[in-house]
DOMI-154020 format. One record per residue (C-alpha): x, y, z; residue in three letters. Coordinates in pm, whole numbers. Example, Ala and Ser with C-alpha at 12.3 -4.5 7.8 and 13.67 -1.06 7.14 Angstrom:
((1230; -450; 780); 'ala') ((1367; -106; 714); 'ser') 
//
This chain:
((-859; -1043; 10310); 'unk') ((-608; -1201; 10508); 'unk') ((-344; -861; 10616); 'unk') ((-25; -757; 10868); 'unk') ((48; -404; 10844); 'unk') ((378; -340; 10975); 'unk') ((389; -110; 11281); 'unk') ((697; 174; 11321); 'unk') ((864; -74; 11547); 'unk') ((830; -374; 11261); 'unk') ((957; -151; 11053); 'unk') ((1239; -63; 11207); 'unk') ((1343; -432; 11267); 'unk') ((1335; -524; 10977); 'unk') ((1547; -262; 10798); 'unk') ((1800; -326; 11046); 'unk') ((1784; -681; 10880); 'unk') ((1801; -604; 10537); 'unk') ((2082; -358; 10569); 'unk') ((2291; -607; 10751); 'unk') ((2177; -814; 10428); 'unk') ((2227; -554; 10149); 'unk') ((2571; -508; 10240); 'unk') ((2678; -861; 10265); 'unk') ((2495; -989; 9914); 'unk') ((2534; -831; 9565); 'unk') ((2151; -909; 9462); 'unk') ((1859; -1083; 9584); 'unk') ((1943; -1329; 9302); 'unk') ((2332; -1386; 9436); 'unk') ((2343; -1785; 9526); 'unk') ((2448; -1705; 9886); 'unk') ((2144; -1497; 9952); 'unk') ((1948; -1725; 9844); 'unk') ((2066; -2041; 9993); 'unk') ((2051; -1803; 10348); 'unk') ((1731; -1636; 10279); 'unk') ((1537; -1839; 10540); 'unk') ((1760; -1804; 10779); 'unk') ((1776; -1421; 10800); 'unk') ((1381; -1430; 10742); 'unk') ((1426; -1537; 11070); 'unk') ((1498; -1282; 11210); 'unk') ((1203; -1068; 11144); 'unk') ((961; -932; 11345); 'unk') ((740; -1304; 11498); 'unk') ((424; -1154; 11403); 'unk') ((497; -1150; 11063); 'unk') ((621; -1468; 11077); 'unk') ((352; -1617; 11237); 'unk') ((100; -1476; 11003); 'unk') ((282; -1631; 10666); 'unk') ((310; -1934; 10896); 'unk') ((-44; -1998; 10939); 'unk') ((-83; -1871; 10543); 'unk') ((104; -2168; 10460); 'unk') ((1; -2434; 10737); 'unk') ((-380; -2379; 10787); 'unk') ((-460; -2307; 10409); 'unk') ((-730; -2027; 10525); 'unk') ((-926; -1856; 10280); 'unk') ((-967; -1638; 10114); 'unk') ((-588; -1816; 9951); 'unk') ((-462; -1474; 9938); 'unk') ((-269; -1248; 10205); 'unk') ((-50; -916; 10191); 'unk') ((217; -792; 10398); 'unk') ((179; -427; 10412); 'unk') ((324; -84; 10526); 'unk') ((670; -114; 10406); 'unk') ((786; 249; 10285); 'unk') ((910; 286; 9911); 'unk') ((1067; 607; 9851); 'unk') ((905; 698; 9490); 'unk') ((1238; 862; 9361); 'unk') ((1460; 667; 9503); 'unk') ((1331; 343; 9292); 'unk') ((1367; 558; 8968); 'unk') ((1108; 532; 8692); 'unk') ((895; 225; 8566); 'unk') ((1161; 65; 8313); 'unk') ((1061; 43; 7969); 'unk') ((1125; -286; 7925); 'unk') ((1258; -624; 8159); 'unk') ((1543; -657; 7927); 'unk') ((1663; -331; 7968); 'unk') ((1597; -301; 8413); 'unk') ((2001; -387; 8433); 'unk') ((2136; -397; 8789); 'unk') ((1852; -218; 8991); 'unk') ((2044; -155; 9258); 'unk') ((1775; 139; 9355); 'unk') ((1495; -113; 9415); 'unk') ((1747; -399; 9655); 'unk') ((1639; -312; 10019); 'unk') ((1236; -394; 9880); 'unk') ((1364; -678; 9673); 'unk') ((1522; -820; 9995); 'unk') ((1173; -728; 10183); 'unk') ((1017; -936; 9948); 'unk') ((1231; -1239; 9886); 'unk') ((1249; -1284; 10265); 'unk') ((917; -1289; 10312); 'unk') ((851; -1534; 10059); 'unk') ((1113; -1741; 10200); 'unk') ((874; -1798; 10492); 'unk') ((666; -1986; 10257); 'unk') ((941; -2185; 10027); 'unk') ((1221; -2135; 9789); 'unk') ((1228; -1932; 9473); 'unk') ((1256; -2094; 9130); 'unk') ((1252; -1894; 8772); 'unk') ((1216; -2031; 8450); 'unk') ((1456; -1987; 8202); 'unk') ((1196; -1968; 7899); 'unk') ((1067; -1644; 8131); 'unk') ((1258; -1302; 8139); 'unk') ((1564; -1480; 8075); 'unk') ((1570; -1696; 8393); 'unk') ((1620; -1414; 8655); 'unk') ((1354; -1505; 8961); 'unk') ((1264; -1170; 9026); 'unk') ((1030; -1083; 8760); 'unk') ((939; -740; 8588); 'unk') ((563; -688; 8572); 'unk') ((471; -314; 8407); 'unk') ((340; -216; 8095); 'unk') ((567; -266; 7766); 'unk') ((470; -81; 7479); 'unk') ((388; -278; 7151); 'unk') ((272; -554; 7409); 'unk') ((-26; -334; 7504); 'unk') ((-291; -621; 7389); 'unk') ((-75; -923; 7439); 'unk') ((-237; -1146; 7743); 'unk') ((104; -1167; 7952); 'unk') ((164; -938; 8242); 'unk') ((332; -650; 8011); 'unk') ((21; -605; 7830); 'unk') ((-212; -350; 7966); 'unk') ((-493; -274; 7710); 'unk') ((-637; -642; 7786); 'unk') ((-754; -771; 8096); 'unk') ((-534; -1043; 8215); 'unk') ((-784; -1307; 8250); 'unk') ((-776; -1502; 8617); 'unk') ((-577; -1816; 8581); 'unk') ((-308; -2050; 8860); 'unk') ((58; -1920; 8729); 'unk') ((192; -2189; 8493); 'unk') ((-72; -2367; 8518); 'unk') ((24; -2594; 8205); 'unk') ((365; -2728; 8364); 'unk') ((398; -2958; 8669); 'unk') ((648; -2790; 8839); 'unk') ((457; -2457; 8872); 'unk') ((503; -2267; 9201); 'unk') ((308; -2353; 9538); 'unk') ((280; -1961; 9580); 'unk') ((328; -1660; 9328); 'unk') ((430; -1336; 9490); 'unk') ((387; -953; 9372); 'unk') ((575; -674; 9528); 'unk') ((367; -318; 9456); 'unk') ((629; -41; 9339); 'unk') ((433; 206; 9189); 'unk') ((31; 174; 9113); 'unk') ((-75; 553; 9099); 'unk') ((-346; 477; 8877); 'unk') ((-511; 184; 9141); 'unk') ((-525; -49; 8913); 'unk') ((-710; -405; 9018); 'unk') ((-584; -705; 9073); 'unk') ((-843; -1002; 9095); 'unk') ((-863; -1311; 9242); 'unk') ((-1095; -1609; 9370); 'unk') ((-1033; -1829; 9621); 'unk') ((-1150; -2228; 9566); 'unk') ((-1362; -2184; 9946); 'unk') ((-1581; -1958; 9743); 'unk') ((-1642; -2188; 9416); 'unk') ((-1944; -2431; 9489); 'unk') ((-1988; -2720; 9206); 'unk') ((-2237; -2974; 9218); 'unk') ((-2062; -3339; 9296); 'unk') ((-2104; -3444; 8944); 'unk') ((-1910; -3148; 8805); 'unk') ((-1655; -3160; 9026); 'unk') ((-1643; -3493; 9001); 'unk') ((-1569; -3432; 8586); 'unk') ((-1315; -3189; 8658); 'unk') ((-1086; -3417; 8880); 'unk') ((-1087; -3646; 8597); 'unk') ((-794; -3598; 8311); 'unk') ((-1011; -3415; 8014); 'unk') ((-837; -3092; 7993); 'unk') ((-570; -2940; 7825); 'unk') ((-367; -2651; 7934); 'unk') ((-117; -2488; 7656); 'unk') ((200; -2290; 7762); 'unk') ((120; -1894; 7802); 'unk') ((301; -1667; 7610); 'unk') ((517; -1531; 7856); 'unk') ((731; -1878; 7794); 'unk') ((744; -1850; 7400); 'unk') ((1076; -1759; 7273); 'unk') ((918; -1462; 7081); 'unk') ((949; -1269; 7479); 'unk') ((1268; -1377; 7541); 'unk') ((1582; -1219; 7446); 'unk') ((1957; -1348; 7432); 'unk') ((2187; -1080; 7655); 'unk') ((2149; -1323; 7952); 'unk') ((2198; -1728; 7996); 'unk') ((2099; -1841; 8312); 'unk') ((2282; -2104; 8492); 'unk') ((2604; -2008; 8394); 'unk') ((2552; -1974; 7968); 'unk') ((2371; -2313; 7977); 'unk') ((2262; -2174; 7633); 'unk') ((2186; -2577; 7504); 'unk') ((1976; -2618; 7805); 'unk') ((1779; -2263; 7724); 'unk') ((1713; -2413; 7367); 'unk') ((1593; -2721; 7530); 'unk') ((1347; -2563; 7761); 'unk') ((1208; -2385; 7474); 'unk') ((1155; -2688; 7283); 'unk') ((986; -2848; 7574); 'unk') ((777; -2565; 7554); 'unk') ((715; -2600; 7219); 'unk') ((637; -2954; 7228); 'unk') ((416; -2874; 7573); 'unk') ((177; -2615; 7311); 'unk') ((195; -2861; 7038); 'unk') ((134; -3204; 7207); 'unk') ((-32; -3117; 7529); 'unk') ((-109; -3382; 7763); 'unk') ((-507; -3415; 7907); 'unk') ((-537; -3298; 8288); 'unk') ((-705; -3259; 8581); 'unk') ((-842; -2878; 8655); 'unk') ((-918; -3026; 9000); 'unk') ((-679; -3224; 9223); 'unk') ((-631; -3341; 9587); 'unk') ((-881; -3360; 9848); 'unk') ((-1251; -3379; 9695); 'unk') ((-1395; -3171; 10016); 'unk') ((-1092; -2890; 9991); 'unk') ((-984; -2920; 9633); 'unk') ((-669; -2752; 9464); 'unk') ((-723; -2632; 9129); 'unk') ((-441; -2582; 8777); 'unk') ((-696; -2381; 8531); 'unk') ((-587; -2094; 8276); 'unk') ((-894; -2078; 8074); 'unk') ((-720; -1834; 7804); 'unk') ((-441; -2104; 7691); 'unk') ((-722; -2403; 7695); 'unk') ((-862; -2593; 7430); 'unk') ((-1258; -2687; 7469); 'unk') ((-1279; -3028; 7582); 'unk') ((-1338; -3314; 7356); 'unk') ((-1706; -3376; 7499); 'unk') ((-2003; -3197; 7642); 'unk') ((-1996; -3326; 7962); 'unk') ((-1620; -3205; 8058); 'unk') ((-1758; -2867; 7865); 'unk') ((-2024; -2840; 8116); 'unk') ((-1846; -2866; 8412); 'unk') ((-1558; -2648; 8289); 'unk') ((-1870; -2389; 8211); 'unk') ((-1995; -2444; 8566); 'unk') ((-1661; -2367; 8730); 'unk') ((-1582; -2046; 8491); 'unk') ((-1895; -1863; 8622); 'unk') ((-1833; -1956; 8975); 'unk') ((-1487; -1803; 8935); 'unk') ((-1651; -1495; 8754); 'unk') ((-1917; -1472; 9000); 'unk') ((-1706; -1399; 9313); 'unk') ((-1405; -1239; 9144); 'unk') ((-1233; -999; 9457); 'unk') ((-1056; -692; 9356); 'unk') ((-755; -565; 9573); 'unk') ((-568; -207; 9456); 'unk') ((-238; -292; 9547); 'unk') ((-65; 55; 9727); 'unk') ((312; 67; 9701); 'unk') ((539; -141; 9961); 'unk') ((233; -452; 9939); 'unk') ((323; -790; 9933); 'unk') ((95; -992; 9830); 'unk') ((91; -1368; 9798); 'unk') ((-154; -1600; 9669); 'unk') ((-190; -1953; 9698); 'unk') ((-163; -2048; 9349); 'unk') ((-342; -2420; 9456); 'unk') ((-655; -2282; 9596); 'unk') ((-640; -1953; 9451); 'unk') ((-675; -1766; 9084); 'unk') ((-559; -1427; 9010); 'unk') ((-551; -1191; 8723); 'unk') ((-522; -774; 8657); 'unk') ((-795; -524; 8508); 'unk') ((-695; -385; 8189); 'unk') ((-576; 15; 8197); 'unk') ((-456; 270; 7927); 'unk') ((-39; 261; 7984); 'unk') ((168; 609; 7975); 'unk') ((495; 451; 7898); 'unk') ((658; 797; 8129); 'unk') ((827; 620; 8351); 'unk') ((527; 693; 8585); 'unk') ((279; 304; 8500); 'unk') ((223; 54; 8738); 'unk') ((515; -166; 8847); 'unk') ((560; -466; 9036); 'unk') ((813; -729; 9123); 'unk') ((704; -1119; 9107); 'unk') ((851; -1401; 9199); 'unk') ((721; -1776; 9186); 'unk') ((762; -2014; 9494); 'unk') ((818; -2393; 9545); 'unk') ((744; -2572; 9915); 'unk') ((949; -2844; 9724); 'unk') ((1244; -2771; 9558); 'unk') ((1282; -3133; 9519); 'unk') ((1013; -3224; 9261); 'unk') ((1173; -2969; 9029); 'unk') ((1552; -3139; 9059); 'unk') ((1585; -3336; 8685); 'unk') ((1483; -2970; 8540); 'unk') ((1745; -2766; 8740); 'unk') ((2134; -2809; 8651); 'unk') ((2218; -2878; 9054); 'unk') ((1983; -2919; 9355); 'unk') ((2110; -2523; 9441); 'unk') ((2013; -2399; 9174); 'unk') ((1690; -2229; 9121); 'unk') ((1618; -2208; 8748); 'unk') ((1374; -2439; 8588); 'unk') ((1506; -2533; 8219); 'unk') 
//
């Protein structure tokens, strides 16, 4: 596992930075912040920029790292929210949402999706209560099986993030990295071909998404239309490639829960081969509060172990955000090239 923990000094530096940045910008999701985020990332500590440097450059595995030793004051943040809909302005939790935006800014830009939590980029991961056996990141009963976020759409992130808040209960989260699958050349051979289908998760179904907020300015046509995009995406799904890229170092789109079994026995096979690799050297990391993590969500999987929720205001919570090296390849899906919500 690929770590910086943040000495006193680090520290120090870099809440000198986000103050200066807290009291210029509303929220981590005001334009302005946004649009300077790289900028002021620059001026943290060069060790920790160096280290998500060579995360992003050299590709080293295992595809996961963490940034960690932050301080979160426990009462300060208030309890685990009941519900994403209901967080409101958490102004409580800004100086780690800074932390965590800046950091990822280091590695690319933000986007959201507005068929997820209502387009906001910074997302709400804790238990939510009738969701308990759901297989989205509110659930809690079920294990959240190891999958590449959005793995269906094409403009997925290069990177997702998760910011530990609260995790008294040290709950897992898993991952495998692609240097640790081995295939034989025929099967991987199979799965760079286009014989798999990947349907939207239910995180983007319209059933999880509420109407108090429009992003984009009350683009609410463009909200429908993402939703029937998704709809058609479950419904018509086109055939893919699990594997893509370089044959020696391969990337990988997989999220074996939302798949359909493959038209033949041969792409079955190979798909087989690949799930018990992926099983086989499943890594478990207990994320402790003030932990960034980021994974490489082209070379790596992740998913959670399942736990018995509270609902006290006391559960697990974490912040994640999805990140693009390419803003670019998103731009006929966003309303302006500043914007940073997928539709």
């Amino acid at each position: 596992m690929h770590r910086v923990n943040l000495s006193l000094e680090e520290i120090d530096a870099i809440k000198t930075v986000l103050a200066e940045a807290a009291s210029q910008y509303s929220s981590v999701e005001d334009p302005l912040f946004l649009r300077n985020a790289a900028v002021i990332a620059h001026e943290f500590p060069r060790r920790v920029r160096a280290f998500l440097n060579d995360f992003k450059q050299l590709e080293f595995a295992p595809s996961v790292c963490v940034v960690s030793g932050f301080p979160i004051d426990n009462v300060r943040i208030g309890p685990t929210p009941e519900h994403w809909k209901t967080k409101g302005n958490h102004g409580c939790t800004k100086e780690p949402e800074m932390l965590f935006v800046l950091l990822g800014s280091l590695l690319g830009d933000l986007i959201g999706w507005a068929t997820q939590q209502d387009g906001h980029l910074i997302h709400e991961v804790m238990p939510i209560k009738s969701e308990e056996h759901e297989q989205i990141s509110t659930g809690s009963e079920q294990v959240i099986w190891w999958h590449n976020e959005d793995a269906f759409h094409p403009y997925r992130g290069d990177y997702v993030g998760l910011l530990c808040l609260r995790n008294p209960d040290g709950i897992a989260t898993t991952f495998t990295s692609m240097d640790q699958v081995h295939l034989s050349a025929h099967h991987r051979e199979i799965l760079f071909e286009p014989r798999f289908v990947i349907r939207p998760d239910a995180s983007h179904q319209n059933t999880n998404g509420s109407s108090n907020h429009a992003p984009e300015n009350n683009h609410q046509y463009l909200v429908r239309t993402a939703y029937e995009q998704i709809k058609e995406l479950a419904q018509n799904p086109p055939k893919l490639p699990i594997l893509f890229g370089s044959r020696v170092a391969p990337y990988i789109r997989i999220d074996p829960y939302f798949m359909d079994k493959p038209d033949d026995a041969e792409a079955q096979c190979a798909l087989n081969s690949l799930i018990r690799e992926v099983d086989a050297h499943l890594t478990e990391i207990v994320l402790q509060p003030g932990d960034c993590l980021f994974v490489d969500n082209y070379r790596a999987v992740h998913g959670r172990k399942s736990f018995t929720a509270r609902y006290d205001g006391t559960d697990r919570w974490l912040k994640r955000v999805n990140i693009t090296r390419d803003l670019r390849k998103s731009r006929e899906a966003r309303v302006t090239c500043r914007s940073r919500t997928v539709f």
